[in-house]
VOSE-923092 format. One record per residue (C-alpha): x, y negated, z; residue in one letter. Coordinates in pm, whole numbers, plus 50000, padded with zeros to 5 digits. Each point is the difference from the previous one (the first is absolute). Layout:
BEGIN
XYZa/...
***
This chain:
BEGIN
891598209943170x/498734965449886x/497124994049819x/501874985549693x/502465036249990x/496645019350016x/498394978849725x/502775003949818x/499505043250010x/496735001449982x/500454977449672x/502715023149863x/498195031250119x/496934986749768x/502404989949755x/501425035149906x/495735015950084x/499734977249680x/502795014249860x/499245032850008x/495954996249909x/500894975749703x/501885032749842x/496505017449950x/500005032749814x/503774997549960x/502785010950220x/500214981250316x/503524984750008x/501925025150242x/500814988350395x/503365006549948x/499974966149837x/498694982550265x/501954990850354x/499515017950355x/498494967750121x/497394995149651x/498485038650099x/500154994150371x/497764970949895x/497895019149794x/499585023550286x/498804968450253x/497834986649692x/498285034550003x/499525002650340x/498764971250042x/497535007449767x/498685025350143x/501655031749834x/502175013350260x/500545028449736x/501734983449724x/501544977650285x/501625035050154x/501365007449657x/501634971549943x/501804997850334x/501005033949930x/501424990449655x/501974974850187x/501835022850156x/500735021949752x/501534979049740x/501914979950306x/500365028050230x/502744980150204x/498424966549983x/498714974850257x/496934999549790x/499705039150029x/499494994450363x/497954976650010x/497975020349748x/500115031050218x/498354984450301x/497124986449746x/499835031749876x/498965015550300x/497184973850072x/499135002649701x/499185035950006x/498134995750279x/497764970449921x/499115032349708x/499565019650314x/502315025549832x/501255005050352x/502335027949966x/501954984249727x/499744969350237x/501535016750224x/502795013949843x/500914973749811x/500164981150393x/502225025750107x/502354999049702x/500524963950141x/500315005350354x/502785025249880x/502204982049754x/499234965250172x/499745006450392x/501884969750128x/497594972249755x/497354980050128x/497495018449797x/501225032650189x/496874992650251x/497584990249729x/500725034749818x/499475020050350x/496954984950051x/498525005849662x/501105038050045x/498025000150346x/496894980449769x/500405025249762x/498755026050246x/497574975950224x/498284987649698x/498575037649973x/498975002050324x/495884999049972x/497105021450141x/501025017050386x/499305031449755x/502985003149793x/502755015550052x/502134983350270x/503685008549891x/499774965549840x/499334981150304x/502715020150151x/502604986549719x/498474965349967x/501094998450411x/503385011849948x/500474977449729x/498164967450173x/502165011150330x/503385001449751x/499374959049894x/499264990450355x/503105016750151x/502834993249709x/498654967849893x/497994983050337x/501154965549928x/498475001149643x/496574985949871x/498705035049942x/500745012150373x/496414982150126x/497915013449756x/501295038750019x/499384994850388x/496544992149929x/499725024049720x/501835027850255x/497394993550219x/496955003549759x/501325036749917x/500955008350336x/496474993250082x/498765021149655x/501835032050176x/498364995350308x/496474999249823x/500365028249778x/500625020450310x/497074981350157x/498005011349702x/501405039050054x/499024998650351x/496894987349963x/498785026249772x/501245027150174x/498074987750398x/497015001449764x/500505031749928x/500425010650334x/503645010949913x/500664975850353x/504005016150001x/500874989149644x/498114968150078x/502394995550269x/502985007449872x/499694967249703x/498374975050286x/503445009850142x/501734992649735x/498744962850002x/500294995850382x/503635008550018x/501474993949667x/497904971449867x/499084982350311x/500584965249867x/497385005849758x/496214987549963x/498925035350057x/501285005650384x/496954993250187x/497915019949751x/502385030350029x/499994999150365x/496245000150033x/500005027749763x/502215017650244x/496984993650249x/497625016049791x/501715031549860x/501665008250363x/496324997150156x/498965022049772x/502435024750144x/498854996450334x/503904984750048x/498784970150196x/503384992550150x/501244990149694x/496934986149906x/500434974450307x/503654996349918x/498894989349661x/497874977550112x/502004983450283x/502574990849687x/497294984049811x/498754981450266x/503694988050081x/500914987449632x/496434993849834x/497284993150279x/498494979349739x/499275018349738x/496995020149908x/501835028350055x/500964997850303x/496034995050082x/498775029749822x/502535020250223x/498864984950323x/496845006349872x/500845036349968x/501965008350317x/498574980950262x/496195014049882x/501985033450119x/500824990650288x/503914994349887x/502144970850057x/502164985249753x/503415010550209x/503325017249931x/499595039750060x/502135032149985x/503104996349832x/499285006349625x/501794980949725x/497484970550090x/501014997350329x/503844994449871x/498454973449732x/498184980150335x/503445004250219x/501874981149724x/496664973449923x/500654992650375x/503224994049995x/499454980949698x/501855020549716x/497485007349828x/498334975149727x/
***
């Protein structure tokens, strides 16, 4: 859009703002006077403004007194963003899927799936809420970067995919912390699992794997202590953690080495052959 087409909205859309204050205690002149394109510029006026609120409502008037307009679609899409720069999230995202349903084939089809997936990632805080978010901000993030991977949006939901991916793997970090310092080394073990098999592209990898060194010590299960260790020391030799377990098994007399054949020794096999991370 030019800047001369845009002047001339934003002029109209402050036109009819006057319009409508000018009318003070009386009846505001009703929008069914007005054209799909005067309240679609109302709706831009507003939002940029700053009231994403009134902005929302007007996009949504849009497209009910020109249901099968261009302008209606347009107003649809704006809608959605609009709702969402409110952080009204689930009406953000419903009024994103609406779109992506009656409009899959338009260029704004990828915009709309990618606000739906922001809709859920924009929720995604402290590692100690609930997680079924992060869960539906993936499948939504993964949804733009498979159906629409040549678009603008396909970058940033990789990055964004990433950045939850990596929330998962520390909640379960979290879990398994608190429960080796508790001495409850099994349940400990079973969430630094988790991360080393499911999330092993993560941040958390060598820290889970070190864990793995601690709790299985602490069950007198050195082989898969050493197996544990032999992994981190193959991916991660410099980290601290992979210090801190050196520390630990060779002041035992243990060597950081593939041992037994435990579900470590299957995760070394494959970090040998190079399938693994």
């Amino acid at each position: 859009m030019t800047g001369g087409r845009r002047a001339g909205r934003v002029i109209g859309a402050v036109a009819i703002a006057l319009m409508l204050s000018a009318c003070g205690n009386s009846a505001e002149p009703p929008l069914e006077t007005f054209s799909a394109e005067e309240i679609y510029n109302r709706g831009e006026f507003e939002l940029e403004a700053n009231n994403p609120e009134e902005a929302a409502r007007y996009f949504g008037e849009v497209e009910r007194l020109y249901p099968y307009s261009e302008w209606a679609k347009r107003a649809l899409i704006m809608q959605a963003m609009a709702y969402h720069r409110d952080r009204d999230y689930e009406q953000s995202r419903a009024t994103a899927q609406r779109y992506i349903d009656f409009y899959p084939a338009e260029d704004d089809a990828a915009y709309a799936q990618y606000l739906l997936a922001l809709s859920y990632y924009d929720q995604i805080d402290a590692i100690g809420r609930d997680q079924g978010l992060t869960f539906q901000a993936l499948q939504s993030l993964r949804a733009v970067i498979e159906r629409y991977p040549d678009s603008e949006y396909a970058r940033s939901s990789i990055l964004k995919f990433d950045l939850a991916f990596d929330h998962l793997a520390a909640k379960e970090m979290e879990i398994g912390r608190y429960y080796l310092r508790k001495g409850h080394y099994t349940a400990a073990i079973n969430r630094f699992r988790v991360v080393v098999e499911d999330f092993q592209t993560t941040t958390h990898t060598a820290e889970a794997l070190h864990r793995l060194v601690e709790a299985y010590l602490s069950l007198g299960l050195n082989d898969e202590a050493q197996t544990a260790g032999a992994i981190l020391g193959y991916n991660f030799q410099s980290s601290p953690f992979y210090e801190e377990s050196f520390a630990l098994l060779t002041g035992r007399g243990l060597a950081l080495e593939a041992r037994g054949d435990s579900w470590l020794t299957q995760v070394y096999r494959q970090v040998i052959r190079g399938e693994w991370l």
